[in-house]
VOFI-128944 format. One record per atom (N, C-alpha, C, O): x, y, z; residue in one letter. Coordinates in steps of 0.001 Angstrom, whole numbers, plus 500000, padded with zeros to 6 digits. Example, Ala and Ser with C-alpha at 12.3 -4.5 7.8 and 13.67 -1.06 7.14 Angstrom:
residues 2
513190494310507800a512300495500507800a513200496700507800a514236496681508465a512850497750507080s513670498940507140s512900500030507870s513409501138508039s
END
This chain:
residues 80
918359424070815422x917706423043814644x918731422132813986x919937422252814201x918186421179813142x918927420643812337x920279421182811095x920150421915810114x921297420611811530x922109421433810258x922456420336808962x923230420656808059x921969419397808999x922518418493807726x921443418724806827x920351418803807389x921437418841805741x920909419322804324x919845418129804584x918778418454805105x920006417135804344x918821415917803954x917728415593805160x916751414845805157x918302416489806234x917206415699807466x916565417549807267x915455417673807784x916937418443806833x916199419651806204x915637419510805329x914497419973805308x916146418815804194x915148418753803278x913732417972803576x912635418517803454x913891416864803908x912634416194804383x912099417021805605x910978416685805986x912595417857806160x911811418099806936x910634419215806926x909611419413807583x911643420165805293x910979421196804651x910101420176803502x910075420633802359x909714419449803622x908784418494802719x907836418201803384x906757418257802794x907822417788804809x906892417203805570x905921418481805595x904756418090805528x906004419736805662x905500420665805974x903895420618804751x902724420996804755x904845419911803873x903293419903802964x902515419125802250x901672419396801395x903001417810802827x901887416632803334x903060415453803452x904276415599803577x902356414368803379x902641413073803268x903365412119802438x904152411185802588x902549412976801147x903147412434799865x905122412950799518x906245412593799161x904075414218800078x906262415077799522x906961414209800443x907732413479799821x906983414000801771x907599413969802744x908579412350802431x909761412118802683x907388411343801722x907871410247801436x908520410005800146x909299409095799866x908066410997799365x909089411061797643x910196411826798427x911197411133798245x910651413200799429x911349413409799485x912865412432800212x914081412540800050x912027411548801002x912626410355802200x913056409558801043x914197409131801219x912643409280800147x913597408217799263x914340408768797802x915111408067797146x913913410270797413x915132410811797011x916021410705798019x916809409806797723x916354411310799348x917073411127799861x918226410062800177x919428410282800327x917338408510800256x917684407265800312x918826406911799049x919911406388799303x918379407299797609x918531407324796657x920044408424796085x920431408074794970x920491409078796420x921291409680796548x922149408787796981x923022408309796255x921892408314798856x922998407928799490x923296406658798968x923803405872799769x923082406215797675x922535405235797385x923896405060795675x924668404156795357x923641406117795167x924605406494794001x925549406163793854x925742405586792784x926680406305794778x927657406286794577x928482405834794732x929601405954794231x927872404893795857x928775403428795996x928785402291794630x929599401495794164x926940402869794211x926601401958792993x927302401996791072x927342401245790098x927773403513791498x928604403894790178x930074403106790555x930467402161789871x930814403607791703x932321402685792297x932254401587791655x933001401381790699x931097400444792184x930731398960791873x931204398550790529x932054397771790100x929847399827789744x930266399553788348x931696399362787721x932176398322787270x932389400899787816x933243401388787657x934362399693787809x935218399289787022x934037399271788688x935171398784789314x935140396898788761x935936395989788524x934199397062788774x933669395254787638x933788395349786390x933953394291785784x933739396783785514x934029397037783911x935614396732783943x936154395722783493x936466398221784800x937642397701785202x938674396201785685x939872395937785788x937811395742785812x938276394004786574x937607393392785203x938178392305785288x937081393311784395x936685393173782613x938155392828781917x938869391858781663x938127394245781784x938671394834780540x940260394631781246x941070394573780321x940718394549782148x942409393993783069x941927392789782856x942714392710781913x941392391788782831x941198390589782832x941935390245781768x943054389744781664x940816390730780694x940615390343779019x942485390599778735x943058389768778030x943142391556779223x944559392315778743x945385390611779101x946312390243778379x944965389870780088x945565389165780919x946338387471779377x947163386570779525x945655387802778434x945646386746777410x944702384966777575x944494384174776656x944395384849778733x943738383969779020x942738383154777464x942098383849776675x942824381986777385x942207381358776371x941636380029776895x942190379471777842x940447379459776255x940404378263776820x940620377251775629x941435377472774734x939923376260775679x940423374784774380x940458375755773180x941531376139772716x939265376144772688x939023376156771719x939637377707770988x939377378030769829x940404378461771848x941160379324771661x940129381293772059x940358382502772095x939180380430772222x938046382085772704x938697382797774088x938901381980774986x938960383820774316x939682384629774861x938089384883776153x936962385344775975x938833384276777442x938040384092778479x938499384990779562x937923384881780644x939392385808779446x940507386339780846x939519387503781450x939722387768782635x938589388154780859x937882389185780949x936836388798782475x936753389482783496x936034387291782118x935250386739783072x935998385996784113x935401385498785067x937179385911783980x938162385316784796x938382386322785827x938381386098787038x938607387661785154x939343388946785915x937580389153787060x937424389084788279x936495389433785828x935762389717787009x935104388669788167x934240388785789036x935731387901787835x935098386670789151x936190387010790295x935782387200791441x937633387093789990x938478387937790995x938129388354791810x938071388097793012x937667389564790756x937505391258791554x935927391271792450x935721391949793457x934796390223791701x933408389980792692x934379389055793851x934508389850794781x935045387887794196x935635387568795191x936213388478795987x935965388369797188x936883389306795655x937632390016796526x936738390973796931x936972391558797989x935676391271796241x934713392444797249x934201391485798052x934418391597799258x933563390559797652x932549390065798769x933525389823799728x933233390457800742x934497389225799856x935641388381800918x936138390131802361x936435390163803555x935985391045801439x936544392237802624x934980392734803153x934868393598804022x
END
Protein backbone atom coordinates (compact mmCIF):
# COMPACT_ATOMS: atom_id res chain seq x y z
CA UNK A 1 0.00 0.00 0.00
CA UNK A 2 0.76 3.44 0.44
CA UNK A 3 3.79 4.46 2.63
CA UNK A 4 3.67 8.35 2.91
CA UNK A 5 1.84 9.48 6.10
CA UNK A 6 -0.60 12.13 4.33
CA UNK A 7 -1.89 10.01 1.36
CA UNK A 8 -2.62 7.48 4.72
CA UNK A 9 -4.02 9.78 6.51
CA UNK A 10 -6.66 10.82 4.05
CA UNK A 11 -7.05 7.69 3.13
CA UNK A 12 -7.78 6.46 6.80
CA UNK A 13 -10.40 9.46 6.70
CA UNK A 14 -12.14 8.55 3.61
CA UNK A 15 -13.14 5.37 5.33
CA UNK A 16 -15.68 7.45 7.25
CA UNK A 17 -17.36 9.65 4.98
CA UNK A 18 -16.97 12.62 2.92
CA UNK A 19 -16.85 15.21 5.28
CA UNK A 20 -13.53 13.72 7.18
CA UNK A 21 -12.02 12.88 3.96
CA UNK A 22 -12.24 16.66 2.79
CA UNK A 23 -11.31 18.41 6.33
CA UNK A 24 -8.66 15.76 6.30
CA UNK A 25 -7.44 16.76 2.31
CA UNK A 26 -6.97 20.33 3.41
CA UNK A 27 -5.40 19.80 6.79
CA UNK A 28 -3.18 18.12 4.72
CA UNK A 29 -2.91 21.01 2.06
CA UNK A 30 -2.41 23.24 5.04
CA UNK A 31 0.55 21.80 6.58
CA UNK A 32 2.34 21.69 3.21
CA UNK A 33 1.42 25.01 3.28
CA UNK A 34 3.28 26.29 6.78
CA UNK A 35 6.34 26.52 6.24
CA UNK A 36 7.29 28.11 3.41
CA UNK A 37 4.71 30.76 4.91
CA UNK A 38 6.63 31.15 8.35
CA UNK A 39 10.39 31.36 5.99
CA UNK A 40 8.41 34.36 4.08
CA UNK A 41 7.67 35.91 7.25
CA UNK A 42 10.74 35.26 8.95
CA UNK A 43 12.55 36.61 6.10
CA UNK A 44 10.56 40.21 5.31
CA UNK A 45 10.74 41.04 9.37
CA UNK A 46 14.51 40.23 8.79
CA UNK A 47 14.90 42.45 5.49
CA UNK A 48 12.87 45.24 8.15
CA UNK A 49 14.81 45.41 10.83
CA UNK A 50 18.67 45.09 8.36
CA UNK A 51 17.11 47.77 6.50
CA UNK A 52 16.15 50.14 9.40
CA UNK A 53 20.23 49.26 10.86
CA UNK A 54 21.12 50.62 7.25
CA UNK A 55 20.63 54.63 8.62
CA UNK A 56 18.62 55.63 5.64
CA UNK A 57 16.60 59.07 6.18
CA UNK A 58 14.55 61.02 3.94
CA UNK A 59 13.99 65.24 3.82
CA UNK A 60 12.49 65.53 6.75
CA UNK A 61 14.92 63.33 8.73
CA UNK A 62 12.20 60.09 9.49
CA UNK A 63 14.28 57.02 9.31
CA UNK A 64 12.93 55.09 6.06
CA UNK A 65 15.82 52.23 5.54
CA UNK A 66 13.51 49.55 7.12
CA UNK A 67 10.86 49.89 3.91
CA UNK A 68 13.76 50.40 1.73
CA UNK A 69 15.40 47.01 3.02
CA UNK A 70 12.03 45.27 2.54
CA UNK A 71 11.27 46.34 -1.01
CA UNK A 72 14.91 44.70 -1.67
CA UNK A 73 14.33 41.59 -0.15
CA UNK A 74 10.25 41.39 -1.90
CA UNK A 75 12.45 42.13 -5.30
CA UNK A 76 14.80 39.67 -4.88
CA UNK A 77 12.21 36.91 -4.06
CA UNK A 78 9.98 37.62 -6.73
CA UNK A 79 13.07 38.10 -9.41
CA UNK A 80 14.51 34.15 -8.46
Amino acid sequence: DYIYRPVRSIADASVAGHATNVIAGMAVGMESVMYPSVIMCISILSSYFLGRTSGLQDQHGQANGGLFGTAVATMGMLST
